[in-house]
C-alpha positions in Angstrom: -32.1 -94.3 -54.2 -28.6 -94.5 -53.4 -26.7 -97.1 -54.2 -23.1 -98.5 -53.2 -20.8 -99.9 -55.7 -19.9 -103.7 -54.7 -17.5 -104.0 -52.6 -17.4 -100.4 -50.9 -19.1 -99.6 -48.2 -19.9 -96.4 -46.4 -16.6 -94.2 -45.9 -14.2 -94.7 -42.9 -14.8 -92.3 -39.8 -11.1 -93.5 -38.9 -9.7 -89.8 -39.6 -12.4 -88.0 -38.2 -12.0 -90.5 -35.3 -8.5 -89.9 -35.1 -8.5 -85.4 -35.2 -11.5 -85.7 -32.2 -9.0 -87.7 -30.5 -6.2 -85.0 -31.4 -8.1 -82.0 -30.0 -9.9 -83.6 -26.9 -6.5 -82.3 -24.9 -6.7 -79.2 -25.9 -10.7 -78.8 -25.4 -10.0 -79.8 -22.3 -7.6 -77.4 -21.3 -10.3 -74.6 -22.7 -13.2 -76.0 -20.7 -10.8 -75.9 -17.2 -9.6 -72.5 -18.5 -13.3 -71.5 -18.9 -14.3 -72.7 -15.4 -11.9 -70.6 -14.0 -13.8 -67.7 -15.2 -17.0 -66.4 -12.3 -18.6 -65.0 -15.1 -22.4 -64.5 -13.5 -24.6 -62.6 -15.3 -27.1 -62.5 -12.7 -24.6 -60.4 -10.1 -23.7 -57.1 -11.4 -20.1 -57.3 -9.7 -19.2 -60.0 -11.8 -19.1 -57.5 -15.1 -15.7 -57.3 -15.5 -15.9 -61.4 -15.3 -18.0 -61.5 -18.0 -15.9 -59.0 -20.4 -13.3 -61.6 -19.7 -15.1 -64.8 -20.3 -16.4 -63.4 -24.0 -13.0 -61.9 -24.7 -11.0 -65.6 -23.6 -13.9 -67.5 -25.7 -13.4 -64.5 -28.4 -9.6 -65.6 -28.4 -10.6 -69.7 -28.6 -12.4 -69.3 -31.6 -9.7 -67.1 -33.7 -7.0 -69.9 -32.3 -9.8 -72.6 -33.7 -9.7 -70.9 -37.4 -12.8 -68.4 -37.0 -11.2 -65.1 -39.2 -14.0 -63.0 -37.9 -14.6 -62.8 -34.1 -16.0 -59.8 -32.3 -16.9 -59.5 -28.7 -20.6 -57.7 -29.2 -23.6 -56.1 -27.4 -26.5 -54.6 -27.9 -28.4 -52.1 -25.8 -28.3 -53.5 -22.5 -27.0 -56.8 -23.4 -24.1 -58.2 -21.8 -21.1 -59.2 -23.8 -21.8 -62.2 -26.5 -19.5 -63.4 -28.9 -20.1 -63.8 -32.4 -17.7 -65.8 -34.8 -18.0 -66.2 -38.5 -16.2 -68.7 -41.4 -17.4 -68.5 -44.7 -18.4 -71.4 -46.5 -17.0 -72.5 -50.6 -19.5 -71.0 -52.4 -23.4 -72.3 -52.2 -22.5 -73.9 -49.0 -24.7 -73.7 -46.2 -24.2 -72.1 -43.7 -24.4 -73.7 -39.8 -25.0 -71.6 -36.9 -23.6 -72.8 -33.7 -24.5 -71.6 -30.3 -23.6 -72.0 -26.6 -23.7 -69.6 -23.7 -20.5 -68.2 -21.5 -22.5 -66.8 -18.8 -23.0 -69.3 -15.7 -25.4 -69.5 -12.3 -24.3 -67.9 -9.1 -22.1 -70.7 -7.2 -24.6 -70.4 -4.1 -23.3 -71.5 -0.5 -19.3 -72.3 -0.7 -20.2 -75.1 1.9 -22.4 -76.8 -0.9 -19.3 -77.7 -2.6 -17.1 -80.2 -2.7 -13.9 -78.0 -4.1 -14.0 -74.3 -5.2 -16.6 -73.8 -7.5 -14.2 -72.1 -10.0 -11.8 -74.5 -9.6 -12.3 -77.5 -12.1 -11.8 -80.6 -10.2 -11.9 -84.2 -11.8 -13.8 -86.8 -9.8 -14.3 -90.1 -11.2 -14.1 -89.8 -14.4 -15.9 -86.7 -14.6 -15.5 -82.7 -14.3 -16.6 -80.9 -11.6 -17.3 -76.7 -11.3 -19.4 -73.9 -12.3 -20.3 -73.7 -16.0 -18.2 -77.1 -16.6 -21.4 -78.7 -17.8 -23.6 -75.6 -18.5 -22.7 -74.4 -20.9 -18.8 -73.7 -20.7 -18.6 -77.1 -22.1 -21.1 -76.2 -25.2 -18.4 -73.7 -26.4 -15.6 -76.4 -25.6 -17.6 -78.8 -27.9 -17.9 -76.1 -30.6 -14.1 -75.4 -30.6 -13.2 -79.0 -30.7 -15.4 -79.5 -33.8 -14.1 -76.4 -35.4 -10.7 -78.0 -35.0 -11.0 -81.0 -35.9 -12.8 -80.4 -39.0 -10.6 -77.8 -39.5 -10.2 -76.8 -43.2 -12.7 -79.6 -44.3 -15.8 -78.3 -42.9 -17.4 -78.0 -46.6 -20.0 -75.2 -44.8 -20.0 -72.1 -43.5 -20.0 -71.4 -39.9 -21.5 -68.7 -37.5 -20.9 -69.2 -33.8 -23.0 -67.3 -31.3 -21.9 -66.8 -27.6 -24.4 -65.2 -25.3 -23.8 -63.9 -21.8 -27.0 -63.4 -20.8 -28.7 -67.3 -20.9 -28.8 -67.9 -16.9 -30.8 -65.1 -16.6 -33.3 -65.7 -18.9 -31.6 -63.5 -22.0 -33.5 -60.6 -21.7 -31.5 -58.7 -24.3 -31.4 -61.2 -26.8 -34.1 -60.6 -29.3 -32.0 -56.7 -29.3 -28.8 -58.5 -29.9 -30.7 -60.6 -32.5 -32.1 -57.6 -34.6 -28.6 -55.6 -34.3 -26.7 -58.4 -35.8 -29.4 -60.4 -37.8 -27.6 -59.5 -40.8 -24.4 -61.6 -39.5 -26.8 -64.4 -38.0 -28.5 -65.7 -41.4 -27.9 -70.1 -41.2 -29.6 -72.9 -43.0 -29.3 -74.4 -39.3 -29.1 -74.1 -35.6 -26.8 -76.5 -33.4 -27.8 -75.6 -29.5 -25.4 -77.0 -27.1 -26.7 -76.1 -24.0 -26.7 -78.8 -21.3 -26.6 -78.8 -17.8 -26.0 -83.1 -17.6 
């Protein structure tokens, strides 16, 4: 049973409060930075658009504290991300992941602005991967930075390129790296709302 001495109560989330506040800006700039990126895994032209995305979301998570950040694949994979920050010692050890890779735009004419263009409209963000799941790796790197030094885990961040078309390579990627993928638990931010 756990108990409160009188007259405390639970601890403030003012701080916390007040870093998400600090980095929202700068998560926001990533996300619209992201957008900007056609990286579509399911069109074969867009390679070179997908070595970009993993190497700019590669370069988010070093900025965000993440000493060890490689742009990986395996085998046919396409390019996936894979970011690492020990723990203090006995920590656990959290395992983030989100996807860079985003659906083909379809008709321009189904759009009201360029689809790799992020537009705000009422209050909310519009263009291709700015929900799904560009966002998921925005929300990972605005964690990371707020936390910062006072995580009190260990992270592992996993960025596949390969989600919107079913990740086909993944259980390869998976065994290659399962040595560097090893967490107490999985945080899936993947949303398309």
């Amino acid at each position: 049973m756990i108990t409160e001495k009188p007259g405390t109560g639970p601890p403030s989330t003012a701080p916390l409060t007040a870093a998400v506040r600090q980095v929202l800006p700068s998560a926001r700039a990533d996300l619209e930075r992201l957008v900007r990126i056609p990286s579509v895994s399911a069109d074969p032209a867009a390679a070179p658009h997908l070595k970009a995305s993993a190497d700019r979301v590669a370069a988010l998570l070093r900025q965000a504290g993440l000493p060890e950040v490689d742009v990986l694949t395996a085998g046919s994979s396409r390019p996936a991300v894979l970011g690492r920050r020990p723990g203090p010692p006995g920590a656990p050890t959290v395992l983030l992941y989100a996807h860079h890779d985003v659906q083909p735009p379809g008709d321009p004419a189904d759009w009201d602005s360029d689809p790799f263009e992020p537009a705000e409209r009422d209050g909310r963000l519009y263009g291709r991967g700015a929900a799904d799941d560009k966002a998921g790796v925005a929300v990972h790197l605005a964690v990371l930075r707020a936390l910062g030094d006072g995580l009190g885990v260990g992270v592992t961040v996993l960025v596949e390129g390969e989600e919107e078309i079913g990740s086909p390579a993944l259980p390869e990627f998976l065994r290659a790296y399962r040595d560097r993928l090893g967490a107490d638990v999985v945080v899936f931010a993947d949303a398309d709302n």
